[in-house]
N, C-alpha and C positions, 0 to 999 in steps of 0.2 A: 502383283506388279501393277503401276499405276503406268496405263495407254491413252486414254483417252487425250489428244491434245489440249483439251481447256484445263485439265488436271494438273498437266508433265508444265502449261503455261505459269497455270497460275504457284507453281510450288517453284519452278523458278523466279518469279517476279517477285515474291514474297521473302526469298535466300538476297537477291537483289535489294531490297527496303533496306532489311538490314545489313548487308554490306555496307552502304552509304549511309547509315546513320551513324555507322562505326567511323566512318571519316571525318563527319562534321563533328561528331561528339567533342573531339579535341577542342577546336577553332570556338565551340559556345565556351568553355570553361579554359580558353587559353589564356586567360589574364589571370584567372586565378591560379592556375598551373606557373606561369613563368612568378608570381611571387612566391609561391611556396617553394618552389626551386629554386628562385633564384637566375631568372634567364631574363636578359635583353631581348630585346625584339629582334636580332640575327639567331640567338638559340633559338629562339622560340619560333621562328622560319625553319629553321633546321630539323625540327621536329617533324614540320610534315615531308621535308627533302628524307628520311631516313626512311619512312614509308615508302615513298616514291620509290629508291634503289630497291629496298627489298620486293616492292610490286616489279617493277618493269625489267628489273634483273632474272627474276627467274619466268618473265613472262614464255618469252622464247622456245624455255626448257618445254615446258609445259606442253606448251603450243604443238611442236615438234613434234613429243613423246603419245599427245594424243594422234596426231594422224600416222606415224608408225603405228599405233597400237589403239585401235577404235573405243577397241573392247573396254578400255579401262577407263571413257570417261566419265561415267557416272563417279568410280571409285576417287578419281584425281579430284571431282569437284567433294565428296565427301570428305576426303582429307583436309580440303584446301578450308571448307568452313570450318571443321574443327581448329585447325592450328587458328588462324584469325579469330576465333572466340575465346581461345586459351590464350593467345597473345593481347586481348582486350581488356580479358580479366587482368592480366599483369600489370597493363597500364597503367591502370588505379593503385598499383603496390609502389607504385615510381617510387623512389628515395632519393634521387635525382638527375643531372642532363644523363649522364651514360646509361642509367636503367630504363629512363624514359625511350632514350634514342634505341635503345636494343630492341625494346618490348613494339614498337613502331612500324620498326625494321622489320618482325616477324609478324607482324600485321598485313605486311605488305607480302611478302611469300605465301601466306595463307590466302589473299584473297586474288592473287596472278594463277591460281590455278582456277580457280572458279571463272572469274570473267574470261579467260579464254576458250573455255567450253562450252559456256550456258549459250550464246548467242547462235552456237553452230547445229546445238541441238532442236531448238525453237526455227532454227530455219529446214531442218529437217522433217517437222512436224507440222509445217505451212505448205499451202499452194500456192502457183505462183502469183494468186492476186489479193494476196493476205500475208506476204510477209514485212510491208511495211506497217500494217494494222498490228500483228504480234509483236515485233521488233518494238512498234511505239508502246505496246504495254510491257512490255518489259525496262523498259528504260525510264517509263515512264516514276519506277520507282529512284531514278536520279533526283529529278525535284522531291518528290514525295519522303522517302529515305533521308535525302538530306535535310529538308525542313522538320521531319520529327526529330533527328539528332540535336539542331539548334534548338527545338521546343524543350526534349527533353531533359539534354544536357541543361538548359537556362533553369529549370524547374528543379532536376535534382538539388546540382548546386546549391540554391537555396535553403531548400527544405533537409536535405543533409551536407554531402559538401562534392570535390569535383568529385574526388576515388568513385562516389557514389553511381557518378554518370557512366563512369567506364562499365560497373560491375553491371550495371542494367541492362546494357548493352550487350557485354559477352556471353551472358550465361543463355539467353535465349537463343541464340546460335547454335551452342553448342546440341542444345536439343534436337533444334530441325535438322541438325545435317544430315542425322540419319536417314531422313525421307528422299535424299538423294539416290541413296541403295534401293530404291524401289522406280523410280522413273525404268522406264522402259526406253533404252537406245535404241531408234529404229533405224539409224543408220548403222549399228555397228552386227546387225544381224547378219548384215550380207559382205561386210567387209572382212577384208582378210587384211592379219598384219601386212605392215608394211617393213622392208629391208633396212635396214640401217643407213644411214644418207648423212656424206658428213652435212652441219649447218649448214656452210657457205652454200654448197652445189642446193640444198632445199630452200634457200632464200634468195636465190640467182634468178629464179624465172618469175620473183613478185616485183624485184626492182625492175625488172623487162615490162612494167604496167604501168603505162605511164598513169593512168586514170588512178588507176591506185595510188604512185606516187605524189601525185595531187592532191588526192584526198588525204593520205596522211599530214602530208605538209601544211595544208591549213589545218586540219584536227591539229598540231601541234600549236601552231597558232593559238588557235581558240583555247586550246590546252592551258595554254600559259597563262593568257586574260580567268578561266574560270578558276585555277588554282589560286591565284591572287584575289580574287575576290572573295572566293567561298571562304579562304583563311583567314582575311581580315577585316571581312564586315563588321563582322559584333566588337569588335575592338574599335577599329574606327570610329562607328558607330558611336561606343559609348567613349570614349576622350575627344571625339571630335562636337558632339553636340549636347555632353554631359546626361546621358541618356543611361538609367542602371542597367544594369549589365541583362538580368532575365528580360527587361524591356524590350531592350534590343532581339536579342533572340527571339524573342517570340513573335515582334513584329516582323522581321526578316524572314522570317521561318515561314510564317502567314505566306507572305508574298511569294516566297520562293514554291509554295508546292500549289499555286494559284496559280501563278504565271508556267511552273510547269507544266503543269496539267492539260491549262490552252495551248502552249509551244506547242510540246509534245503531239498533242492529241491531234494538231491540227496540222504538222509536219508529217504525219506518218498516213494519215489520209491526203494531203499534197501529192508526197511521195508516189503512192498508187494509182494518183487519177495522173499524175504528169508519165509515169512508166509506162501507164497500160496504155495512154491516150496520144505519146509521140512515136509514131513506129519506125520512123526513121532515124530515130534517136534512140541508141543503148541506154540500158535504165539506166547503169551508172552514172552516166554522164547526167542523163534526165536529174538525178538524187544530187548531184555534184551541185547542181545550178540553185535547187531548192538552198540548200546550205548558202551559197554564195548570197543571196538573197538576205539571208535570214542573219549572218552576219553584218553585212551593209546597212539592214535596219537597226540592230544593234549595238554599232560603235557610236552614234549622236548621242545614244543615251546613254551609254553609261560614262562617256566624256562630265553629260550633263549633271548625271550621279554626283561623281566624284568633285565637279565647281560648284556645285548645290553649297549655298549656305545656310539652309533651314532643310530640320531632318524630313520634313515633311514633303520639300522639293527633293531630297534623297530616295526616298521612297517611291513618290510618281515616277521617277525618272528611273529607277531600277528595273521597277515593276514593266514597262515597257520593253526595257533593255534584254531581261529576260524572258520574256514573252517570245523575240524577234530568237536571241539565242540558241532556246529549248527546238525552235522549228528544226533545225538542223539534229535533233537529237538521232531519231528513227534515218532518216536520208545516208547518213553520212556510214551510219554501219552498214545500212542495205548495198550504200556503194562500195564499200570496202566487200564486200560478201561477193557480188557480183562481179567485178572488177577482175575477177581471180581462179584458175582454174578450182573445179570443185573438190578435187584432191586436194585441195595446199587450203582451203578457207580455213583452219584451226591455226593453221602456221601464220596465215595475212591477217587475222582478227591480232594472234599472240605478238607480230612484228606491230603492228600497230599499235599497240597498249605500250611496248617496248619505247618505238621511237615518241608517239606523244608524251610518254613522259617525262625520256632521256632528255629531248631538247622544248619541253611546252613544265607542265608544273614543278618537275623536280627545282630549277631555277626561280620561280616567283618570288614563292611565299620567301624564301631567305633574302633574296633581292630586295624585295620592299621593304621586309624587315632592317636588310642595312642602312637603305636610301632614310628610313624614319629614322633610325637610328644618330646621322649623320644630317639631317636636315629635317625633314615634317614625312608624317604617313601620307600626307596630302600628298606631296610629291613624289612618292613613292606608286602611288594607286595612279598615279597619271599614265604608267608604263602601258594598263591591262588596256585601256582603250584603243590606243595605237595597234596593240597584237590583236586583236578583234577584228581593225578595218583590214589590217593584213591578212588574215584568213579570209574575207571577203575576198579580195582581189583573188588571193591564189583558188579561189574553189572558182570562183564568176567567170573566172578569166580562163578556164577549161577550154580548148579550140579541139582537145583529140579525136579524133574521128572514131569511127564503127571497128575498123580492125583491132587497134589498142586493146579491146577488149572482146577481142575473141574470144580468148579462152577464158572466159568468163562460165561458159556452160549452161547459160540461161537462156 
């Protein structure tokens, strides 16, 4: 059995990379997908909407069925990467929209079991003044993950063609999941099942947060700006500045796991010196404000992004936009975690993957898809800035006090 926490860390950060290369994979070789198929830029939006349902749909189930039952999280995350590697591999088989949009779909149920466990297990294996430091390495494979998906995806493509990109992707998953069966749950040693609870009555006392509430609400925000962007850069990209398509990708790619790296790395050390260092202030809220922040700087640039008429001001202007973004990556789960009693954290991380994607990406990418479809991508990308400053506001604009989050348990 593998105990050690830098072990049980690093072997989830690593299931994490590739989670999220599995997501941008699509978005690098999506232009060459919708010719081969045959798909406008609303199908081609709808692609990543069919993932989304299958994610945030069975997020809940998940969520739920781990804190009734401790015992089984290791197993729920091994199943959940199997199916998403076996749903990856398919991808590549598309023949076209229906089998694509199926194979997507079960992409998405495979990986709602995984993110709604790994973050609760890692905060099980932290103390309390290292759980924004772990949380940030963990997540940190969001940039990371997703800029080798664009690097790789641009590079297969080429060199064979897309099917190639998928098949690269899935088969390595399928291997590591096994090492999930060997993590050591140290919470679920001393846990004892839990009784059957219908949903509502187990989702009744995280609405009663309001801190929480908050924090979802702008996470849905942000939500929505990052699923619009990460799907239609490299497309933009390359019909808006005539730029080849592995180009794009791999300078995108570049940026994206550079600017995460600093986000990330320097929002999860924020994070700990503002929690440990306001005593008068609940971390939550403390993590609430970081996010708030880190939004606000943000949204000027990726405005500026998207009116850029040289790729090169595209780039400077991303590249900051993301930087400011990624701060909020570690904050925003620490305050979700916290926010909530410590019995229900599997069920508020699962309702929160739920509602960010019900009302934040599942909507984007087909959105812009139609808006381009019916007038310019240009105008279509103007939406994600707007929902960026609005996540600002609703995290910045946090007035709740210390009780709100009582039952936080921290």
């Amino acid at each position: 059995m593998i105990r050690r926490p830098a072990f049980i860390l690093a072997i989830l950060t690593g299931l994490n990379l590739l989670n999220y290369m599995d997501r941008t994979v699509l978005a690098a070789v999506l232009p060459r997908v919708q010719t081969a198929l045959t798909l406008d830029d609303f199908h081609g939006g709808a692609l990543a909407t069919a993932f989304l349902i299958g994610y945030f749909a069975t997020s809940p189930f998940f969520g739920t069925l781990a804190d009734r039952a401790p015992r089984l999280r290791t197993r729920l995350m091994t199943i959940g990467v199997l199916v998403w590697s076996l749903a990856t591999f398919l991808s590549g088989r598309a023949v076209g929209f229906w089998s694509m949009l199926g194979a997507r779909a079960l992409v998405g149920v495979g990986e709602a079991s995984y993110s709604a466990v790994a973050p609760t297990l890692i905060d099980d294996v932290s103390g309390a003044d290292e759980k924004g430091k772990k949380l940030a390495i963990f997540y940190l494979a969001i940039p990371v993950g997703s800029a080798l998906g664009y690097l790789l995806g641009g590079f297969l493509e080429t060199q064979f063609n897309w099917r190639g990109a998928f098949y690269a992707v899935g088969i390595p998953g399928a291997v590591l999941a096994l090492s999930c069966l060997l993590v050591e749950d140290r919470g679920a040693r001393s846990a004892k099942p839990k009784p059957r609870t219908p949903l509502l009555a187990m989702l009744a006392p995280l609405l009663r947060q309001r801190v929480y509430v908050r924090g979802v609400l702008g996470y849905c925000a942000q939500t929505f700006a990052l699923g619009g962007f990460s799907y239609w850069a490299p497309k933009y990209i390359h019909d808006r500045y005539a730029m080849d398509l592995d180009r794009a990708n791999y300078v995108f790619g570049v940026i994206l796991v550079v600017a995460g790296i600093v986000g990330t790395g320097i929002g999860g050390a924020w994070a700990d010196r503002r929690a440990l260092g306001l005593e008068r202030t609940p971390a939550a809220i403390s993590h609430l404000r970081v996010c708030g922040i880190s939004a606000l700087l943000g949204a000027p640039f990726a405005l500026a992004c998207v009116l850029s008429n040289t790729p090169f001001g595209f780039f400077a202007f991303i590249f900051v936009c993301e930087c400011g973004l990624f701060l909020s990556t570690s904050p925003i789960n620490a305050a979700i975690l916290q926010s909530v009693p410590i019995e229900l954290r599997t069920s508020a991380m699962a309702l929160s993957v739920f509602a960010i994607h019900m009302f934040g990406d599942l909507w984007s990418p087909p959105l812009v898809g139609a808006i381009a479809d019916h007038a310019t991508m240009r105008t279509g990308m103007l939406l994600l800035p707007a929902a960026i400053l609005a996540s600002g506001v609703i995290w910045f604009g946090n007035k709740a006090s210390a009780r709100t989050v009582s039952g936080g348990g921290r």
